[in-house]
C-alpha positions in Angstrom: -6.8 4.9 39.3 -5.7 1.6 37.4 -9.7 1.5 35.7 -9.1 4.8 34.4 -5.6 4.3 33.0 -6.8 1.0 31.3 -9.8 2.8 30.1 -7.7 5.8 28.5 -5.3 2.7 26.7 -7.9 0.8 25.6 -9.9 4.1 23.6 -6.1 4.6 22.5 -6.1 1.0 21.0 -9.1 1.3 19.6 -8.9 4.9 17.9 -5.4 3.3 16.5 -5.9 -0.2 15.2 -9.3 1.7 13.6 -6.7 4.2 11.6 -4.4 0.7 10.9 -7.0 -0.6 9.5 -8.2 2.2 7.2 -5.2 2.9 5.6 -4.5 -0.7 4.7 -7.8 -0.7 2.7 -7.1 2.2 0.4 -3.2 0.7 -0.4 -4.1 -1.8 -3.2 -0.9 -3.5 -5.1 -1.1 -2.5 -8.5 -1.0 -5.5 -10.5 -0.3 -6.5 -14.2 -1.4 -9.3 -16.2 2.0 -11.6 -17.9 1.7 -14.0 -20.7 4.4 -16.4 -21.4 4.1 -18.8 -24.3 4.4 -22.7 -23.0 7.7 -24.3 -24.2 8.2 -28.3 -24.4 10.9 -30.2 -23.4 12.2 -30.0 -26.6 12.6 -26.2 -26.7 9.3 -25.7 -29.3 5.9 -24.0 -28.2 2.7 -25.9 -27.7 0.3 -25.5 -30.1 -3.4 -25.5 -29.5 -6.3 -26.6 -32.5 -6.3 -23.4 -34.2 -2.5 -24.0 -34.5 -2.1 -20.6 -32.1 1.0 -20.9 -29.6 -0.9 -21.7 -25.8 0.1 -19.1 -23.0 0.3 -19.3 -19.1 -0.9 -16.0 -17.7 0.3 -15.0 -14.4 -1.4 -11.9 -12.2 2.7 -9.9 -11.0 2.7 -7.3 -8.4 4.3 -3.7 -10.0 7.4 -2.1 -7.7 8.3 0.9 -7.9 11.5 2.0 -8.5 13.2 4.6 -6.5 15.6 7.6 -7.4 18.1 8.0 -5.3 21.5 10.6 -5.6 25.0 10.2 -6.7 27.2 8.3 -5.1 30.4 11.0 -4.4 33.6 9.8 -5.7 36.2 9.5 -2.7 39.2 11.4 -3.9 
């Protein structure tokens, strides 16, 4: 009786950490690429040989924002 019960859970495991796992791979942050010029000390940017400001680039993660309702006014 206890073989077959912890047979039945562990196919349940199985069949469910499988699903877990599938879903994870088709959710992919959507990402978008941010350039920010680099600033001195001093407050000016950094200039590189062709006299063109130098960026850092940074890889963000995009949120979405959600809609929600009113707030009612309590009277």
């Amino acid at each position: 009786m206890k073989k077959t019960i912890a047979s039945i859970m562990l196919a349940t495991l199985a069949l469910f950490s499988y699903n877990v796992g599938v879903a994870a791979e088709d959710k992919k942050p959507e990402v978008k690429k941010v350039c920010v010029d680099k600033i001195t000390k001093d407050g000016k940017p950094v200039l590189d040989k062709a006299g063109k400001p130098v960026q850092e680039c940074k890889e963000m993660k995009v949120h979405k924002k959600l809609e929600g309702t009113a707030i009612p006014e309590k009277k």
